[in-house]
N, C-alpha and C positions, 0 to 999 in steps of 0.2 A: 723482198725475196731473201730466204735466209741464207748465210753461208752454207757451205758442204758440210762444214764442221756439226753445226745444227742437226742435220738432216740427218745425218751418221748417228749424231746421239739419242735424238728425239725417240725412233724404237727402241733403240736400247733400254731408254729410261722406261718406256711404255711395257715394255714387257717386263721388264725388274716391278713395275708396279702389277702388271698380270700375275705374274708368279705368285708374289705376294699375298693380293685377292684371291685369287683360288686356294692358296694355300690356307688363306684364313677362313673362306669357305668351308672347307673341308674339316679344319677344326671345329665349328660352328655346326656341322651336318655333325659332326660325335659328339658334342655336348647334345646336344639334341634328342639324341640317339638315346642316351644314355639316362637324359629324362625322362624321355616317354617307357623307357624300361622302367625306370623306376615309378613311373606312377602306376604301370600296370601291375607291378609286382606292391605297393600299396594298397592297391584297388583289391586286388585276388585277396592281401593279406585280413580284408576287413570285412569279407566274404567268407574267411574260413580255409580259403584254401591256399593251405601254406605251402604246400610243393610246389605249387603254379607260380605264388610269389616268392619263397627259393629263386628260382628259374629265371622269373625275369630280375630280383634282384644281384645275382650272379652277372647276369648278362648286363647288365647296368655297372656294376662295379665294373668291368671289362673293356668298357668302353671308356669310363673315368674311373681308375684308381683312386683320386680322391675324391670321389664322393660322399662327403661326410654322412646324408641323410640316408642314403642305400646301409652303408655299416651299420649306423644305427636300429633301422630299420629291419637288415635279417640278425641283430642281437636282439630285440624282441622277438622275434618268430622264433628263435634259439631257445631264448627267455620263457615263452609261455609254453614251447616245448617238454620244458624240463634240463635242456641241454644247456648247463651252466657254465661249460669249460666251454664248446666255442661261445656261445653269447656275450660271455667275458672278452673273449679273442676279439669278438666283433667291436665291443664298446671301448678295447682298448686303444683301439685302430681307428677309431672316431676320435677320443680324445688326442690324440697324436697327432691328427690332424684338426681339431678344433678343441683346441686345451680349454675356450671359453664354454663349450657344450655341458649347461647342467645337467642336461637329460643322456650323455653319455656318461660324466663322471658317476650320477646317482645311479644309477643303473649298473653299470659296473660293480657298485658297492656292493649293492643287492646280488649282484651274482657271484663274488667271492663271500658275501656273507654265506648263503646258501651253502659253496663248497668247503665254509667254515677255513676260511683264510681269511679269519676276525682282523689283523694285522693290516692287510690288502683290502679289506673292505672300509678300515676305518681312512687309510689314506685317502679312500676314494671319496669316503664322505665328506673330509674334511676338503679337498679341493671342491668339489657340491657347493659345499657354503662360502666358501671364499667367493662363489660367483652370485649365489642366494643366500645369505648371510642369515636369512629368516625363516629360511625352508622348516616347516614343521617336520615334515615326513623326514626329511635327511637330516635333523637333530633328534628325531628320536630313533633314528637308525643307529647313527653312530654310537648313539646312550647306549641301545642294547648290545654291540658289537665289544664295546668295550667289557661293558658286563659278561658276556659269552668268552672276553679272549682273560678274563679272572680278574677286573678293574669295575667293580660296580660301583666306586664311590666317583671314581671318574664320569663314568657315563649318567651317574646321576644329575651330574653339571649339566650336561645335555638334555637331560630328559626333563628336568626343569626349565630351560630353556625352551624347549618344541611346545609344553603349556603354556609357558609365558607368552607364546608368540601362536596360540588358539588351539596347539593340540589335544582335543578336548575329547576324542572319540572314543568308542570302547577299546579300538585299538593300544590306544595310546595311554589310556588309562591302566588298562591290564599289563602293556610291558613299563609303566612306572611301579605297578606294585611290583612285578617280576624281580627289579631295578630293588627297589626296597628290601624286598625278603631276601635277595642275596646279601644285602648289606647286612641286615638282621643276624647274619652267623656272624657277624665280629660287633655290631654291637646292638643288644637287641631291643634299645630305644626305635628304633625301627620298623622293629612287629606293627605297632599300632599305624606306623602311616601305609606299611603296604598293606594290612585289612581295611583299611579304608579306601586305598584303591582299587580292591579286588571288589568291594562290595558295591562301589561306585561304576566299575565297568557291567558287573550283574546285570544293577539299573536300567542299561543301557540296551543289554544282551542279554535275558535271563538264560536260553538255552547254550549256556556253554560249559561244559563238563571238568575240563582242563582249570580254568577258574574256580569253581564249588573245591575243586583239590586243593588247587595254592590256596586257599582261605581257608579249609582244615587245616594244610598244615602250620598255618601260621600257626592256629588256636594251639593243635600238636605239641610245637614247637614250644611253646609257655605251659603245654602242661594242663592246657583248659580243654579237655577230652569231652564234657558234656556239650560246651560252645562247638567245637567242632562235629559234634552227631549231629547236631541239630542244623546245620550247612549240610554235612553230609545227606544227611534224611531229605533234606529240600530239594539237593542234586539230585538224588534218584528219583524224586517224582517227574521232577522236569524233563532230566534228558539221561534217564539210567546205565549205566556204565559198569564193568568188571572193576575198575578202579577203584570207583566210589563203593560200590559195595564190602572190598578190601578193607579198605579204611576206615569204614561203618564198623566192620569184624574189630578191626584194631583199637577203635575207641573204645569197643565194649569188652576187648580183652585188657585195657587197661583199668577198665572199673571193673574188672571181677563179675561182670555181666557176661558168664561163658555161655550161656543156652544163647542168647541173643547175637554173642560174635559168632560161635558155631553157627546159626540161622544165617545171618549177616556172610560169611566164608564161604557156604553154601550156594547161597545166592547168585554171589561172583561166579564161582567154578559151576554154575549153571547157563549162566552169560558167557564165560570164557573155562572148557573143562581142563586146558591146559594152561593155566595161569599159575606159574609157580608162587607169587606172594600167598595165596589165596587157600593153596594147598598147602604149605609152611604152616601158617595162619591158622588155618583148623586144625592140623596136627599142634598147634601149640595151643591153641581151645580144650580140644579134648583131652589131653594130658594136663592141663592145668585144671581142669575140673574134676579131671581125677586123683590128682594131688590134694583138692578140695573138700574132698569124700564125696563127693557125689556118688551115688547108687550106680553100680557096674563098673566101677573103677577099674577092672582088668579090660574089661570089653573097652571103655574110652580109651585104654593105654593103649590096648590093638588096634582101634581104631586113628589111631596119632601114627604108631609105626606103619603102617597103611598109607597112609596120605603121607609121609614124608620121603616112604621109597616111590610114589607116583611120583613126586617133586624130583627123588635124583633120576630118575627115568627118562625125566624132560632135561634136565640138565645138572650132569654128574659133578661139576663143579663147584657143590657148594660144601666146605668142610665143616662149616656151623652146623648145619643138618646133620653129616655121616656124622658127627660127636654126638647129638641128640639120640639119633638110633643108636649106636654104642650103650648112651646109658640108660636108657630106656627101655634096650632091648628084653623081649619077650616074646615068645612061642606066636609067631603069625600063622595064622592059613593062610591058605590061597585067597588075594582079593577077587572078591564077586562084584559083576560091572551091574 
């Protein structure tokens, strides 16, 4: 039989251990809680419906503050949103609570890159790889981040490095020549490796527009105006653009081929009628072939001061123009549409 002293303590201790158990229960019932929120708001999220997974993601964070995968989780929904300041918010608040998380740090990169907080996105890359050392995708992030924040020989470190380690895609190829031809304005041993990146991503991608450009202007940029029409001419079959027809105009206004940049200008401002290069561009066509002696030399001069008040009409701000009209100027009618 035990003493009194026993007996006295024996519930005591049994309910300090009750308490306890329920208590941890009840902890146990909101982790719980907070899972099933967050699987439901995963499930919705992979279904499409992002308000529904909002919703139960919220109510998941609610239950656990730190839930690292829920943060994560509504910073993609943020992310494929469009909404880059909170998705950032989100993945910053994951790393805070799991500094090991590649998939917040990288991600965060990506959404300060986006809001162009090149600074803030390259930190984030740079812890990214501290955890994946070999991550293709967050060494050629950080390559271009640099490049974008005015350091492309730095970020070429890296972009050599995301191929060394298999970044091989058209992706990756096209922001290594990007990476390249930025370097090429300081020194332009460089031209030749970013057209061979840009012709190499082609390969890959032929319909890409933005590409056929960066690869004129490389040729451009040395001066080789017929290499560049002839990239140019290829883009417009494939995937024709205002752009590219621009730039077609501009190749053949620097051979003195004015009937074909005129045609070429035309083209554009048929694609896009308010394209200021395009109207510039044939105003500088048509005055230059009437400088030329071309036949109706006053009609091409009215026709140049024509197209260049269209151009300050879109936008007033360009004094290189108002100087062009000034000298140029001559008795207009009224433009007929």
């Amino acid at each position: 039989m035990l003493p009194d002293v026993f007996r006295k303590k024996i519930p005591l201790i049994l309910v300090g251990v009750g308490m306890v158990f329920v208590a941890a229960l009840g902890g146990c019932s909101q982790q719980h809680l907070a899972r099933t929120d967050y699987v439901k708001g995963a499930i919705a999220e992979s279904q499409g419906k992002m308000t529904q997974a909002l919703k139960e993601l919220n109510a998941a964070i609610k239950l656990n503050s730190g839930m690292v995968l829920a943060y994560e989780a509504r910073g993609d929904i943020f992310r494929k949103k469009g909404d880059y300041h909170r998705a950032a918010s989100n993945y910053k608040t994951a790393t805070r609570l799991n500094p090991l998380s590649f998939h917040s740090w990288y991600w965060l990169g990506v959404s300060y890159q986006q809001l162009r907080r090149f600074a803030l996105a390259i930190q984030s890359y740079q812890h990214a790889l501290t955890i994946h050392p070999k991550s293709a995708r967050a060494s050629m992030n950080i390559a271009v981040s640099y490049a974008q924040n005015g350091n492309p020989f730095l970020g070429l470190i890296y972009a050599q490095r995301a191929m060394m380690n298999g970044a091989d895609s058209f992706d990756a190829l096209a922001n290594l020549g990007v990476i390249y031809a930025q370097c090429a304005r300081e020194d332009p041993k460089f031209r030749a490796l970013a057209i061979k990146n840009f012709r190499s991503s082609l390969e890959l991608q032929p319909r890409q527009p933005a590409i056929y450009l960066n690869l004129a202007q490389m040729y451009i940029a040395g001066n080789r105006y017929g290499e560049a029409a002839r990239v140019l001419r290829t883009g417009q079959k494939i995937c024709p653009t205002p752009l590219l027809s621009e730039r077609l105009g501009y190749c053949y206004y620097r051979t003195r081929q004015y009937a074909k940049a005129i045609d070429s200008y035309k083209l554009a401002l048929k694609q896009n009628p308010v394209y200021v290069p395009a109207l510039n561009g044939l105003g500088a066509a048509y005055e230059a072939s009437a400088i030329d002696g071309a036949a109706h030399g006053r009609t091409l001069r009215v026709k140049a001061i024509q197209q260049w008040h269209k151009s300050l009409s879109i936008d007033p701000n360009q004094p290189l123009i108002r100087g062009l009209v000034r000298r140029f100027a001559v008795p207009v009618p009224a433009a007929s549409n």
